[in-house]
SELUMMAR-208858 format. One record per residue: residue in one letter; x, y, z of N, C-alpha, C in turn; residue number from 1. Coordinates in Angstrom, 2 decimals, m for minus. Example, Ala and Ser with C-alpha at 12.3 -4.5 7.8 and 13.67 -1.06 7.14 Angstrom:
REM SELUMMAR-208858
+------+---------+---------+---------+---------+---------+---------+---------+---------+---------+-----+
! code !      nX !      nY !      nZ !     caX !     caY !     caZ !      cX !      cY !      cZ ! pos !
+------+---------+---------+---------+---------+---------+---------+---------+---------+---------+-----+
!    a !   13.19 !   m5.69 !    7.80 !   12.30 !   m4.50 !    7.80 !   13.20 !   m3.30 !    7.80 !   1 !
!    s !   12.85 !   m2.25 !    7.08 !   13.67 !   m1.06 !    7.14 !   12.90 !    0.03 !    7.87 !   2 !
+------+---------+---------+---------+---------+---------+---------+---------+---------+---------+-----+
This chain:
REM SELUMMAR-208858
+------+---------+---------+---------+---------+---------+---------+---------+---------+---------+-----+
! code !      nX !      nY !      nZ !     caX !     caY !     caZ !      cX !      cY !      cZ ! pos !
+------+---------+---------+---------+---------+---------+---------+---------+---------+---------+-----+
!    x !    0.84 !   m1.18 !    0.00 !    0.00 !    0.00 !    0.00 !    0.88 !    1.24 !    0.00 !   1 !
!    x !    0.44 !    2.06 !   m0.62 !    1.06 !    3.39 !   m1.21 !    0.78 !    4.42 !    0.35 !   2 !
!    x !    1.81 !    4.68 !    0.44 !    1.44 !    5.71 !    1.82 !    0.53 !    7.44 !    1.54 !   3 !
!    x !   m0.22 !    8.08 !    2.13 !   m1.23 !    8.86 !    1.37 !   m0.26 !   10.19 !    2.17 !   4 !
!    x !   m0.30 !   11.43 !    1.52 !    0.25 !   12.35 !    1.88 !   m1.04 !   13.22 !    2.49 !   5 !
!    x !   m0.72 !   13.43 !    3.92 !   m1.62 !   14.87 !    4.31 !   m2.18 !   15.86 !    3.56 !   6 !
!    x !   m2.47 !   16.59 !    2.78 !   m2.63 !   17.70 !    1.94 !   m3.18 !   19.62 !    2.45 !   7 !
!    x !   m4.01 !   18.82 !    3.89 !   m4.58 !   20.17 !    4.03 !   m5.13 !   20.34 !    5.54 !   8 !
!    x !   m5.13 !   21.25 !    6.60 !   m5.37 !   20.87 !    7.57 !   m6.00 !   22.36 !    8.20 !   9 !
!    x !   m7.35 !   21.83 !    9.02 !   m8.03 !   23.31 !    9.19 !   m8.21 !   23.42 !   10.66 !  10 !
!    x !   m7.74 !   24.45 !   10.94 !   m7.65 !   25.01 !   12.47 !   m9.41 !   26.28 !   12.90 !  11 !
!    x !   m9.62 !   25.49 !   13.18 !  m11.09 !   26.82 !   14.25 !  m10.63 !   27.75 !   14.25 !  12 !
!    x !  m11.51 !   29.06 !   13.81 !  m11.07 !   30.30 !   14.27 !  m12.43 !   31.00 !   14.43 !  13 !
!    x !  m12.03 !   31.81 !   15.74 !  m13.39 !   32.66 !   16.52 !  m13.58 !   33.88 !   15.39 !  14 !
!    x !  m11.92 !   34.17 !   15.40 !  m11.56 !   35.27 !   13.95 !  m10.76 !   34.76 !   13.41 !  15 !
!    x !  m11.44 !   34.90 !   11.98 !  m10.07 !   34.15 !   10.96 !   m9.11 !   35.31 !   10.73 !  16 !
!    x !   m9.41 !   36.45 !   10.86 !   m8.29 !   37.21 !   10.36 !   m7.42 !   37.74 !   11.72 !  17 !
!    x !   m7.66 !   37.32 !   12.43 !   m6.78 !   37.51 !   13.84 !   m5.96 !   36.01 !   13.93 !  18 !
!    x !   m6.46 !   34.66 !   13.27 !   m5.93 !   33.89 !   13.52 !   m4.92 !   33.69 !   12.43 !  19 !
!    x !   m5.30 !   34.27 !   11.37 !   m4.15 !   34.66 !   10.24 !   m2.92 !   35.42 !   10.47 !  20 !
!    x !   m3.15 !   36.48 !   11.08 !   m2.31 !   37.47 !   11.48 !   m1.16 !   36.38 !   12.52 !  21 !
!    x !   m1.72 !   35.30 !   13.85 !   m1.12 !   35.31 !   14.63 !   m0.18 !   34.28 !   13.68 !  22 !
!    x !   m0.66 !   33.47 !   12.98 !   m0.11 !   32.29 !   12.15 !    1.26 !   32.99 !   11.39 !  23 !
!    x !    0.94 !   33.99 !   11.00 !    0.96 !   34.80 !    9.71 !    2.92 !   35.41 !   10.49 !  24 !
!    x !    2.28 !   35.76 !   12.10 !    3.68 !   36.74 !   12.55 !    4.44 !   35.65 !   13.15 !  25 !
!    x !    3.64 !   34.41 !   13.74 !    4.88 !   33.01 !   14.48 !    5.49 !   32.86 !   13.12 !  26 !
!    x !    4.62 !   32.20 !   11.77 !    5.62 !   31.19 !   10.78 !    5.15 !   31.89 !    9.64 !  27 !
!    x !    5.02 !   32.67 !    9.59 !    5.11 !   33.24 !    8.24 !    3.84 !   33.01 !    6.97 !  28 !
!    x !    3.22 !   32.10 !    7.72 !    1.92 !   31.40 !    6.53 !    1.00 !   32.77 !    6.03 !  29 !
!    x !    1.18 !   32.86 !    4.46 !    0.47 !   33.51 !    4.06 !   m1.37 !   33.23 !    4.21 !  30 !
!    x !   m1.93 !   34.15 !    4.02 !   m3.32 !   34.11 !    4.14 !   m4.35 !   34.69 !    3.11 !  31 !
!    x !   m5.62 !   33.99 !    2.52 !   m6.48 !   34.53 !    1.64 !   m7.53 !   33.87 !    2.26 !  32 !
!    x !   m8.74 !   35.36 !    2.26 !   m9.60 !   35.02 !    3.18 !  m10.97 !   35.09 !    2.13 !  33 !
!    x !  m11.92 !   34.31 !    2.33 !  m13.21 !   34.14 !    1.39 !  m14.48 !   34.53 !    1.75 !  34 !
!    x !  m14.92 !   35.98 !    1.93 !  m15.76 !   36.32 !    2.94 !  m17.43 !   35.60 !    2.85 !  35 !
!    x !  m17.83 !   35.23 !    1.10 !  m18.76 !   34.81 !    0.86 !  m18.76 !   33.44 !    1.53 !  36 !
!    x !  m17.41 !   32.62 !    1.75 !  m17.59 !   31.45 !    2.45 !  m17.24 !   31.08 !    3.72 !  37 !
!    x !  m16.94 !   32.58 !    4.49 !  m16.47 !   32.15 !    5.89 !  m15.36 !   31.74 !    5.93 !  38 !
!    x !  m14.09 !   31.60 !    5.13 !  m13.16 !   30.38 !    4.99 !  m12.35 !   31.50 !    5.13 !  39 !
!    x !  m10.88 !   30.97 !    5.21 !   m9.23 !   31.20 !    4.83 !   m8.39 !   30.59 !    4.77 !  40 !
!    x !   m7.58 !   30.50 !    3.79 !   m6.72 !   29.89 !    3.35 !   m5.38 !   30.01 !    3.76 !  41 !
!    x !   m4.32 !   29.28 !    4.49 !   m3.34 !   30.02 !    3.99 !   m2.56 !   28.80 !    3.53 !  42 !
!    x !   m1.14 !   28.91 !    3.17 !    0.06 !   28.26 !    2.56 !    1.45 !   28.47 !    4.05 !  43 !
!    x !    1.52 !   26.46 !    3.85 !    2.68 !   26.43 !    4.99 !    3.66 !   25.63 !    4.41 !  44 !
!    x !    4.54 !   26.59 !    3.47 !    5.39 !   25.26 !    2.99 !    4.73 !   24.65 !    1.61 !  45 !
!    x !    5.12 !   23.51 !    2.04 !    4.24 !   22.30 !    1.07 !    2.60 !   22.11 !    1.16 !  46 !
!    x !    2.34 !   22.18 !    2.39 !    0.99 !   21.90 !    2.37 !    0.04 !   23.13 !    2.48 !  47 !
!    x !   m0.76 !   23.13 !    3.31 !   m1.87 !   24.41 !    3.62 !   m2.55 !   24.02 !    4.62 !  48 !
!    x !   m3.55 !   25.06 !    4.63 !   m4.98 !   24.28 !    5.49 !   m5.59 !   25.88 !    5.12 !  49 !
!    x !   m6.66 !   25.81 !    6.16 !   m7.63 !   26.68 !    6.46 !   m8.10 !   27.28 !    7.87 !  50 !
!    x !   m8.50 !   28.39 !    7.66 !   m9.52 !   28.66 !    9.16 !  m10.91 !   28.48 !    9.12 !  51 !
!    x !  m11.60 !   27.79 !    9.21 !  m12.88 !   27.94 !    9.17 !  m13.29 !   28.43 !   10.61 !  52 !
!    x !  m14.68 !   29.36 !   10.13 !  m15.32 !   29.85 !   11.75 !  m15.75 !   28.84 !   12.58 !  53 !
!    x !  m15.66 !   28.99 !   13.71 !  m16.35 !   28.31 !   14.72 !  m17.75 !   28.15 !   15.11 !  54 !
!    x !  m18.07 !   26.77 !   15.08 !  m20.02 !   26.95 !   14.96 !  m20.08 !   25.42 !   15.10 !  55 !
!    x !  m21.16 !   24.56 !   14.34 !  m21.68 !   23.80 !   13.94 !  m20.88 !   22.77 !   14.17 !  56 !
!    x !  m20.16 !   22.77 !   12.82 !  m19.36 !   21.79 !   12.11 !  m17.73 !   22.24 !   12.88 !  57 !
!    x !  m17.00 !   23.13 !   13.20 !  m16.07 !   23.49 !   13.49 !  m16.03 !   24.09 !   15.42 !  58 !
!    x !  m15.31 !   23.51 !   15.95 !  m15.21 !   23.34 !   16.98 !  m13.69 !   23.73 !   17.69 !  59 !
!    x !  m13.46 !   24.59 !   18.80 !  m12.59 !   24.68 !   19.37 !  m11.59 !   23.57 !   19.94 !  60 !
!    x !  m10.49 !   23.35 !   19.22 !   m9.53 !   22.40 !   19.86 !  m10.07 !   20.95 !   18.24 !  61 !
!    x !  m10.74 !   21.03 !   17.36 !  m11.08 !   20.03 !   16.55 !  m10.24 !   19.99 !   15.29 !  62 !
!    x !   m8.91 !   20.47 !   15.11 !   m8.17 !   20.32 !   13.76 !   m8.68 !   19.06 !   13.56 !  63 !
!    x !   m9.00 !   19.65 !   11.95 !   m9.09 !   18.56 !   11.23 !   m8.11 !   18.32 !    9.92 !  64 !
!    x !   m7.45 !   16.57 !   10.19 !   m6.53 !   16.81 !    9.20 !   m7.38 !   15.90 !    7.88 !  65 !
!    x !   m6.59 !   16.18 !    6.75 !   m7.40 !   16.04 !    4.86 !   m6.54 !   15.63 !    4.62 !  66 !
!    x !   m6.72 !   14.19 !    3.74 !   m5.55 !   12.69 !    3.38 !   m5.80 !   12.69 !    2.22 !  67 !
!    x !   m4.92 !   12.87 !    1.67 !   m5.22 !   12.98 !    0.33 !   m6.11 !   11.50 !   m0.68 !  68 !
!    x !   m7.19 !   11.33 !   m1.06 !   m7.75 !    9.87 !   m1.85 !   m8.23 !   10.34 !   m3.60 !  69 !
!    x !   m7.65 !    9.54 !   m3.88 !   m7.79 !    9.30 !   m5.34 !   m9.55 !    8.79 !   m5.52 !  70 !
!    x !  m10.13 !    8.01 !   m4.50 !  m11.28 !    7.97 !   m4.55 !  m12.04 !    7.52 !   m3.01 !  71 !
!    x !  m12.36 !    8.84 !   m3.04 !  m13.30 !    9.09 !   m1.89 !  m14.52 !    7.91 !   m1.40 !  72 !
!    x !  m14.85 !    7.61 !   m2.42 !  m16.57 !    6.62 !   m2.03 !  m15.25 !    5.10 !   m1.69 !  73 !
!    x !  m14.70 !    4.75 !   m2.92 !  m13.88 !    3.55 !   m1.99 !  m13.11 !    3.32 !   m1.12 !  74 !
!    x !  m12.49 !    4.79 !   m0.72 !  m12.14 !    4.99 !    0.92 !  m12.89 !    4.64 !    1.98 !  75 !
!    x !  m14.00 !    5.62 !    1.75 !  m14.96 !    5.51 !    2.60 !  m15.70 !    4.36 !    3.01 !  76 !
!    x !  m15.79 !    3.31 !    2.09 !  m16.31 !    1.60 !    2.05 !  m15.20 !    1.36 !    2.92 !  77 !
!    x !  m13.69 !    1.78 !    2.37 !  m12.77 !    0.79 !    3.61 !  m12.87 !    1.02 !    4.99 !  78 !
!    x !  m12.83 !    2.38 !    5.24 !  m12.85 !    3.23 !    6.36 !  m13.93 !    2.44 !    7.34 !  79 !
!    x !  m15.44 !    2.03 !    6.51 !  m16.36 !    1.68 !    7.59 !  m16.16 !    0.09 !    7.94 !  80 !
!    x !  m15.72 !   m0.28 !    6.82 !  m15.35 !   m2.01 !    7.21 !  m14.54 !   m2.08 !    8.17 !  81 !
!    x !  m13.73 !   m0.67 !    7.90 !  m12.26 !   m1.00 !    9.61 !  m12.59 !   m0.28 !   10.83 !  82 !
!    x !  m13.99 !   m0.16 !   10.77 !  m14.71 !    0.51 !   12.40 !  m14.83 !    1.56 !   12.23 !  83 !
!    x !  m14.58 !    2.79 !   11.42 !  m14.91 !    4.14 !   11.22 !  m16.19 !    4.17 !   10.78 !  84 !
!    x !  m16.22 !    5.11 !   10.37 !  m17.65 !    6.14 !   10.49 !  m17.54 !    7.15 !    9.28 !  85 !
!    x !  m18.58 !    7.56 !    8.62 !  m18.70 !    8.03 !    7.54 !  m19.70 !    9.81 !    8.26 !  86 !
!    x !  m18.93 !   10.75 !    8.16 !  m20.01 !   11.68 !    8.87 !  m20.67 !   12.61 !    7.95 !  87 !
!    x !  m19.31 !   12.83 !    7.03 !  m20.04 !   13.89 !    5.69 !  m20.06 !   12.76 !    4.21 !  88 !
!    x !  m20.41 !   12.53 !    3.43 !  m20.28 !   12.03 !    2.71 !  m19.52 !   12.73 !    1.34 !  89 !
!    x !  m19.11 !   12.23 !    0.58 !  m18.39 !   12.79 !   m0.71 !  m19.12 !   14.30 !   m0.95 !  90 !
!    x !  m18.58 !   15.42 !   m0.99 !  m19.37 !   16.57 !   m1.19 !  m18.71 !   17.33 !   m1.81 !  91 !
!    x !  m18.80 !   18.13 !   m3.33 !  m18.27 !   18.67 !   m4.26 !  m17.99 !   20.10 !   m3.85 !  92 !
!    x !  m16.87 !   20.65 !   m3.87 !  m16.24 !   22.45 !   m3.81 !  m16.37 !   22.87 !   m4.98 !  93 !
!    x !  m17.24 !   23.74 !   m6.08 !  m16.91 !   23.57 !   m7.32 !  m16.05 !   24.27 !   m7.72 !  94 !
!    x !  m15.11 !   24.01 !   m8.52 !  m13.66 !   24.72 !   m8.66 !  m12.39 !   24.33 !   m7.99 !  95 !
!    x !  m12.62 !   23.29 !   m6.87 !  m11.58 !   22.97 !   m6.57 !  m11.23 !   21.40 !   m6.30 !  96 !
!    x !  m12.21 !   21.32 !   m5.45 !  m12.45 !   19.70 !   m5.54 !  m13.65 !   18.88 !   m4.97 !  97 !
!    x !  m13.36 !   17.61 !   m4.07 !  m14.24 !   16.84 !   m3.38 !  m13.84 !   16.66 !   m2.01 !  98 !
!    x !  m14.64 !   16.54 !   m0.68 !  m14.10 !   16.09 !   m0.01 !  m15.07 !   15.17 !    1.23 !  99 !
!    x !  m14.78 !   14.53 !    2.02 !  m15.57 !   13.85 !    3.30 !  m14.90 !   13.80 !    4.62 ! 100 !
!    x !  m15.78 !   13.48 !    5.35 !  m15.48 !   13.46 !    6.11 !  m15.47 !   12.13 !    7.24 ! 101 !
!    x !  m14.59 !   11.83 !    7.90 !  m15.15 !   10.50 !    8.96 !  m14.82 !   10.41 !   10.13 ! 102 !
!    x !  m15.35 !    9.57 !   10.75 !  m14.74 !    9.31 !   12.36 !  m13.64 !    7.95 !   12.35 ! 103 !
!    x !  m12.59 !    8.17 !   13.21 !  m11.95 !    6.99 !   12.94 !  m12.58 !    5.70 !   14.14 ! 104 !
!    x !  m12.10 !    5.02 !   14.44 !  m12.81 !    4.25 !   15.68 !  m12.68 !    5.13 !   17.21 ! 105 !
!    x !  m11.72 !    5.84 !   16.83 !  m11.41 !    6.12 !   19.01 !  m12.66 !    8.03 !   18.68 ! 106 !
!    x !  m12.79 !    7.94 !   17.52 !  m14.13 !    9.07 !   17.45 !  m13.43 !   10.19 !   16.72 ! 107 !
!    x !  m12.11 !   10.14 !   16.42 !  m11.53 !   11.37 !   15.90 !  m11.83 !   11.64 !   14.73 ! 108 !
!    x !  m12.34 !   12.71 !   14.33 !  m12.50 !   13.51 !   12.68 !  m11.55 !   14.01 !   11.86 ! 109 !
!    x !  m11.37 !   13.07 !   11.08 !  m10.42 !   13.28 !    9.65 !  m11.25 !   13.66 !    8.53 ! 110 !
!    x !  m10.48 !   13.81 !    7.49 !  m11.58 !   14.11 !    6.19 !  m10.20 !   13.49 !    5.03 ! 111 !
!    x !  m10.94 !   13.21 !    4.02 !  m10.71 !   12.86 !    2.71 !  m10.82 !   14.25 !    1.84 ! 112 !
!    x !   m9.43 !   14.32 !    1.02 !   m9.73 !   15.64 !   m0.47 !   m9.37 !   15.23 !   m1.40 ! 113 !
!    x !   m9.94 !   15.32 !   m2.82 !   m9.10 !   14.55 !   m4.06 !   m9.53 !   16.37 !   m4.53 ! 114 !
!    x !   m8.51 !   16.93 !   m5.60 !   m8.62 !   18.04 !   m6.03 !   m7.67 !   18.74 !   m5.88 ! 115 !
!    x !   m7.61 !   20.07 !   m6.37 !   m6.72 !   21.40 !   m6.39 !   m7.43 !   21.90 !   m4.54 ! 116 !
!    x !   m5.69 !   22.77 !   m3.92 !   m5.98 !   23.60 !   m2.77 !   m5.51 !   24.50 !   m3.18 ! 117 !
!    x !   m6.40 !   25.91 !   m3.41 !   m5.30 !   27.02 !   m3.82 !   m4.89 !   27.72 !   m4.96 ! 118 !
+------+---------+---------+---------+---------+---------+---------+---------+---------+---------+-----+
């Protein structure tokens, strides 16, 4: 089995643009913020992630890390055969990509992305 590279990883923010700034003055991660979607982006290196606001779906202390899959729905078949949990299902970004979400067995939330970040 081919080992899967991390790709993208999103940190809670109460304020995304305060949490940009603090990211922004420790390590340098640039930031682009999406006001129609609540989101921000920034670039660390090789990889990225995001801020999404805090609410619902996004939770204080809940990074969530994004594994990179070539195909999401037959991940997700493996994922539940090996005791995980399926929470978002395959759900289209248009313009950039796909992604899901799951629980692993001890309850932790990862997500699946096949697509462009950025």
């Amino acid at each position: 089995m081919t080992k899967r590279n991390i790709v993208h990883v999103e940190i809670p923010a109460a304020n995304r643009q305060v949490s940009a700034k603090f990211y922004s003055d420790l390590f340098g991660w640039d930031a682009e913020h999406f006001e129609e979607m609540k989101y921000s982006m920034f670039q660390a290196g090789n990889a990225g992630g995001g801020y999404p606001e805090i609410g619902d779906d996004y939770h204080v202390g809940s990074v969530i890390v994004y594994i990179d899959s070539q195909d999401i729905d037959a991940d997700l078949k493996r994922i539940e055969q090996a005791g995980g949990k399926t929470v978002y299902p395959k759900t289209e970004i248009p313009g950039f990509g796909s992604y899901a979400m799951f629980n692993d067995p001890a309850g932790n939330t990862l997500a699946l992305w096949t697509g462009t970040l950025g």
